[in-house]
C-alpha positions, 0 to 999 in steps of 0.5 A: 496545649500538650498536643501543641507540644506533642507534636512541635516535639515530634517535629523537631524528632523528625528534623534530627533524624532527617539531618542524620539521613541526609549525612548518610544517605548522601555518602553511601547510598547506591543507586535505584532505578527511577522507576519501580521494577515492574512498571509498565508503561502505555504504548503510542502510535503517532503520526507523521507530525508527531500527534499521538493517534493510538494509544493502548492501557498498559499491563495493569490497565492504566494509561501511562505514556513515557513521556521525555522532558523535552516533549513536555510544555514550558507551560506545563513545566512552570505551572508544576514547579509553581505548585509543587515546588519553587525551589526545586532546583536549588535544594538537594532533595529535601528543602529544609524550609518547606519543612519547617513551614510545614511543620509550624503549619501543624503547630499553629493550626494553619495551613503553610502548605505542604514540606514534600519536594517533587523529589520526595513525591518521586520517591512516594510514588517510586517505592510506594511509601506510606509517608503519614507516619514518622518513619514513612516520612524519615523513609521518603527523605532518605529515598529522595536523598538518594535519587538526588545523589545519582541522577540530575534534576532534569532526570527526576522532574522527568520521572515525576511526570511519568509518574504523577497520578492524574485522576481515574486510571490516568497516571503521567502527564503524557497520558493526562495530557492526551486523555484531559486535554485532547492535544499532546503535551508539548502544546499545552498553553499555560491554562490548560497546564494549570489545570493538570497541575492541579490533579496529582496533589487530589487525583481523586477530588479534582478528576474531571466528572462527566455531567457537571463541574468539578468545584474541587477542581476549580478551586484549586485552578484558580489558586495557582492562576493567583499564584502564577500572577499572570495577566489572563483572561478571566474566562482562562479560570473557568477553562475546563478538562474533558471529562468525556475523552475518547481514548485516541484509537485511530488507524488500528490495523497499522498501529497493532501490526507495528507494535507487534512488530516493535515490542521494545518500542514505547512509541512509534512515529508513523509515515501517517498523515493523519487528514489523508487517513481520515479522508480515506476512512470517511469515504470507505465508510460512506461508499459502503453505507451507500451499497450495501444494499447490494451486499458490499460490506467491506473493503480496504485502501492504502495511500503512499506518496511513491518517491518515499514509499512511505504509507500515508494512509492504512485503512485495513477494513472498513470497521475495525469492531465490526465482528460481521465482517470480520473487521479487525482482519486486516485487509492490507496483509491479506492475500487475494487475487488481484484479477487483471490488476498485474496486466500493466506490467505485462506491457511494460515489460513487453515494450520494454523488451521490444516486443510492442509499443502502444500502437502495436496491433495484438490479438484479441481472439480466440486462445489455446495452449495444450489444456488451457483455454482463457477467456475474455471477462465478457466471453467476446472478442475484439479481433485485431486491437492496438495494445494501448486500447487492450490494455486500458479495456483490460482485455485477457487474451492479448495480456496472455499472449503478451505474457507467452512472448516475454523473455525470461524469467518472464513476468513470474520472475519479474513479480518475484524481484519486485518483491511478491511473494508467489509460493509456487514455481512458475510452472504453478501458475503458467500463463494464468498470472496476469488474470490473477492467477497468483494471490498477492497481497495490497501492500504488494500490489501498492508497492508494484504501482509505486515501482511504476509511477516513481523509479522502477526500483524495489523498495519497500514501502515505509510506516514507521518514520526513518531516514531514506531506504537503502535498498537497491536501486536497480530499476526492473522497469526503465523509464520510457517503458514506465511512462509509456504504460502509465500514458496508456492508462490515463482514460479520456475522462480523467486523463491526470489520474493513470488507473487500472482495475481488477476482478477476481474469479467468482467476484470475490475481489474488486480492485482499483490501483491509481496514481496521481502525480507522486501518488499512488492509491490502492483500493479494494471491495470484498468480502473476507469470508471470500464470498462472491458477489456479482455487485464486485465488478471493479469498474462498476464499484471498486473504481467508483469509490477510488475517484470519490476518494482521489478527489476528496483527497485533492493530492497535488498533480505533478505532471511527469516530463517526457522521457528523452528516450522516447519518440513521437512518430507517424503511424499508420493509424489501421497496422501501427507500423511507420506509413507507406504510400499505400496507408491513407490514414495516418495517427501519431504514436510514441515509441522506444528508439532502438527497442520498439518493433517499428518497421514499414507498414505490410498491411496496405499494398497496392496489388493488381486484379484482373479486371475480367476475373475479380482475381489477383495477378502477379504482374501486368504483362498487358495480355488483359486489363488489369486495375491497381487496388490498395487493400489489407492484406490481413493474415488468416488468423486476423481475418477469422478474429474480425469475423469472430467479433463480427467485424468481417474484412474483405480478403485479399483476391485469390491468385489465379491459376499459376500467378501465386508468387514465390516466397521471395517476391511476397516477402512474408514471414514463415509460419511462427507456431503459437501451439505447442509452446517452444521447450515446453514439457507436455504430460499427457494421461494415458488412460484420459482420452480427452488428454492424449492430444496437443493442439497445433496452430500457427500465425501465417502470412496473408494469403495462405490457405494451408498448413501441413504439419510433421512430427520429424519425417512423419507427417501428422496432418495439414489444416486451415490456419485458422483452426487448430490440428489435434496431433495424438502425441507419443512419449519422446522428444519431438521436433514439429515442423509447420509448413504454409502453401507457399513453402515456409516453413518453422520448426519448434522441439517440445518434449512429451511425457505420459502418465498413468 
């Protein structure tokens, strides 16, 4: 009884004193921040839709994820209030008859609940009050006056949430929501609210336990369904937490470098869509479990829907714990070279610049300029080939030729507007760039393919979620040029899906770019310790794997219009030029009115033999029998590429003694000289001998047999066109004149230097 008393007598203490506080606390108390000043909070990467998809522990290992008010399910809302406090939004702080309830509950032995409004907890919970005895408890509504006074009810049920324990290491309802539930906050059905309501008044008790059920917890549950008064299903009682969560840690490449890059940010919404990511993930995995017999440990992809830029897939490597491969290096940022990956902007440039269009013949032969002597992948050649078939086979010679006759500031200028980062000048790399030459990176190559399938103009890609880029609209590529390139990359087995393929030097990179309708898919197999392995031959493994993965992923086709720019003719399906009467067969090809190298076909002619002799004549002037014939008239240096990829063209007869035509009447070009290169600074090594020398070769008309060549006045030497004549060079500024048999000739000024 005296107890009974003792404590009725302490109760009415400490009503008095709450009367006072409140007086006080109300007219004069300044005001606190909602949080404690060294909270920190957990850091969310979502994705496009708004699903948290990584999450990391803050800095005192916990889980807690600032969460807003307005992200927070009704449901969750309601089954909180119902259980913490009914009448939170009527009192100020404090309500006087919960704590009187309370308090009789103590007196008569009873349980009437708890006097603690969710503004008290708050203030509990924000200056971690020790509220079991009298001067705690005077404390806790002294501080719940005081955040009542200065921030809205909206403000402080916010905070509270933030806040609230949840059980373990789990601390708001953002986290527990996340962690016990497996589905954000705001999707929360009133059965799994109430089951999180539960956990802040025993966090410990009610935790979710792996292995079994959590008693505490169910009743608990089940208590406030009674209270709620709702119509349910009685299975909704039984509904259980996730005692076996995984913490979510998807795209973790991206979300790390995001969050580095935005340290203030709390959360991130991201460009991923999160099926596309998995799809891209899934088919890494299995591609690499499947060859790893043959050493392919690892590769990387990234996915972007071109007319947006924004990244909706980032797979950074293909196991982010795997320590053997260095798996959390990510791949999408690091710089590699891209083997023959950059040629189809080599060709867009030269059509768009007029040098080509898709039927145009290039060389696929033999190459030298001064020291540098490149190469075929398979060390072949072609000989003559049109440039669309070059380009989809991906042959090296005539991608360098290509790169030697665009207009500067060349394809280096071209990768440096478009945003590559080359750390050397273009005199660095020379003509090596469209081989790989240069190292770039995949974001850099995503963002050149996505340039190609949509406008042509630089625009970064996007992976944080935001209005539309205001970047320059300045297309670098025109539209007819993108779409004619895109044409010649379609291959005949999956002609909706325009892809080109990359190998590095040394098999240390396969490469794949693709792009679909809008999008654009980059892959890429290797290792990054830079180890080479003859199984990473792009069309053999790193093609593959973007196939499997275009069609996994079923992105939607929209077949892009015809450009009205350009134009479908006839051709002369052998030279690519407009037919004559002489071209008996005939082909259909695209090209740029006004901008495209089309002019009559010079390859077919109707020329007349000596029926006695085999030898060509000028003219019938009736003194013999003479038979008219319809042959290629292919230039020397044609002739020799057929004969060295083994395909020998018969050459036009000789002229017999004094029928060779003049210039005039034959109407060929001059020689263009090909080596040395126009303006080009030559350095040569004094005590080198094998660097003392600079090749010289020029392409020539049919049927010249001689080329001679002068340094100014001084004649150096004459040679077949064909073959290349060795010039000992001496320092100074020369002017070199190459002169054919029938009297052509051209002229180029290069500059010679030597060196020790």
């Amino acid at each position: 009884m005296n107890s009974r008393k003792s404590i009725a007598k302490k109760a009415a203490i400490t009503c008095a004193i709450a009367g006072v506080v409140a007086a006080v606390a109300w007219c004069c108390c300044p005001r606190p921040s909602l949080y404690p000043e060294t909270i920190t909070f957990s850091r969310g990467v979502e994705d496009r839709e708004g699903m948290l998809v990584h999450l990391t522990l803050n800095s005192d290992s916990k889980y807690r994820l600032r969460t807003s008010l307005r992200d927070i399910s009704p449901a969750m809302i309601k089954a909180t209030l119902a259980l913490e406090d009914q009448h939170y939004y009527d009192h100020p702080g404090i309500n006087p008859w919960s704590i009187l309830r309370a308090t009789w509950g103590v007196v008569s032995g009873t349980r009437q609940g708890g006097g603690s409004t969710i503004t008290m907890q708050l203030a509990r919970l924000r200056w971690q009050l020790k509220t079991t005895s009298l001067t705690g408890k005077a404390t806790q509504m002294l501080r719940a006056l005081q955040l009542e006074r200065h921030y809205s009810k909206d403000e402080l049920l916010e905070a509270y949430f933030n806040l609230a324990p949840y059980g373990g290491n789990v601390e708001g309802v953002g986290a527990a929501s996340v962690l016990w539930c497996g589905k954000s906050v705001h999707d929360l059905n009133l059965r799994e609210a109430v089951a999180l309501a539960v956990l802040p008044q025993s966090p410990t008790r009610r935790r979710p336990i792996v292995g079994k059920e959590n008693e505490a917890h169910s009743i608990a549950a089940h208590r406030l369904w009674q209270r709620l008064d709702e119509r349910h299903d009685a299975l909704d009682e039984d509904y259980a937490l996730r005692p076996d969560a995984v913490v979510p840690r998807e795209v973790p490449h991206l979300a790390r470098r995001l969050l580095k890059a935005n340290p203030q940010a709390d959360r991130i919404r991201t460009t991923i869509d999160s099926q596309a990511q998995r799809t891209v993930e899934q088919s890494l995995t299995n591609y690499i479990s499947q060859h790893r017999d043959v050493g392919i440990t690892n590769g990387c992809a990234l996915l972007v829907h071109a007319p947006t830029r924004e990244v909706l897939a980032y797979a950074g490597s293909a196991q982010f714990l795997n320590d053997e491969i260095h798996g959390q290096v990510d791949g999408i940022t690091a710089r590699r070279s891209p083997g023959s990956a950059l040629k189809p902007f080599v060709y867009a440039l030269a059509m768009q610049q007029g040098v080509i269009h898709p039927r145009s013949l290039v060389r696929d032969g033999k190459l030298t300029f001064a020291d540098y002597n490149p190469e075929n992948f398979d060390r072949e050649f072609i000989g003559p080939i049109p440039a669309s078939e070059a380009l989809y086979r991906s042959r090296n010679l005539p991608a360098i030729a290509l790169t030697e006759k665009l207009a500067a500031p060349g394809l280096y200028g071209f990768l440096t507007r478009a945003g590559v980062k080359l750390p050397k000048p273009a005199s660095f790399y020379g003509l090596s760039l469209p081989l790989g030459g240069a190292e770039v990176s995949m974001e850099e190559l995503a963002q050149l393919y996505t340039m190609l399938a949509d406008d042509g103009c630089v625009r970064p890609l996007g992976m944080i979620k935001t209005e539309a880029s205001t970047h320059s609209r300045t297309a670098l590529l025109s539209e007819e040029s993108r779409w004619l390139t895109r044409e010649m990359l379609r291959g005949p087995e999956r002609s909706d899906l325009a892809s080109k393929t990359g190998t590095s030097h040394g098999f240390r990179d396969a490469w794949c770019a693709g792009m679909r309708g809008d999008y654009v898919l980059v892959v890429w197999l290797g290792n990054f310790s830079g180890q080479g392995n003859p199984a990473l031959v792009a069309r053999r493994s790193a093609a593959p794997l973007l196939f499997s993965m275009m069609e996994r992923l079923n992105l939607p086709l929209r077949k892009a219009e015809t450009p009205s720019g350009v134009r479908k003719v006839e051709l002369c399906a052998v030279s690519g030029e407009l037919p004559t009467a002489t071209c008996q067969h005939r082909t259909q090809g695209w090209f740029i009115p006004g901008v495209s190298p089309i002019k009559p076909c010079r390859l077919h002619r109707e020329i007349l033999v000596d029926v006695a002799t085999g030898l060509r004549v000028a003219r019938d002037d009736g003194t013999r029998p003479v038979r008219r014939e319809i042959c290629e008239c292919w230039p020397p240096d044609m002739l020799e590429l057929f004969r060295q990829a083994g395909l020998p063209r018969r050459p036009v007869p000789a002229f017999a003694d004094g029928e060779a035509p003049s210039s005039m009447s034959d109407g060929e070009a001059s020689p263009r000289i090909v080596s040395p290169i126009v303006k080009r600074t030559y350095t040569l090594r004094a005590h080198d001998k094998t660097k003392q020398t600079i090749p010289l070769r020029a392409e020539t008309a049919a049927g010249v047999r001689q080329v001679f060549w002068f340094a100014g006045t001084e004649f150096i030497g004459s040679g077949s066109p064909i073959e290349s004549l060795l010039w000992k060079a001496t320092p100074g500024t020369w002017k070199l004149q190459a002169l054919d048999d029938h009297g052509r000739s051209s002229v180029c000024e290069v500059k010679v230097e030597m060196v020790e």
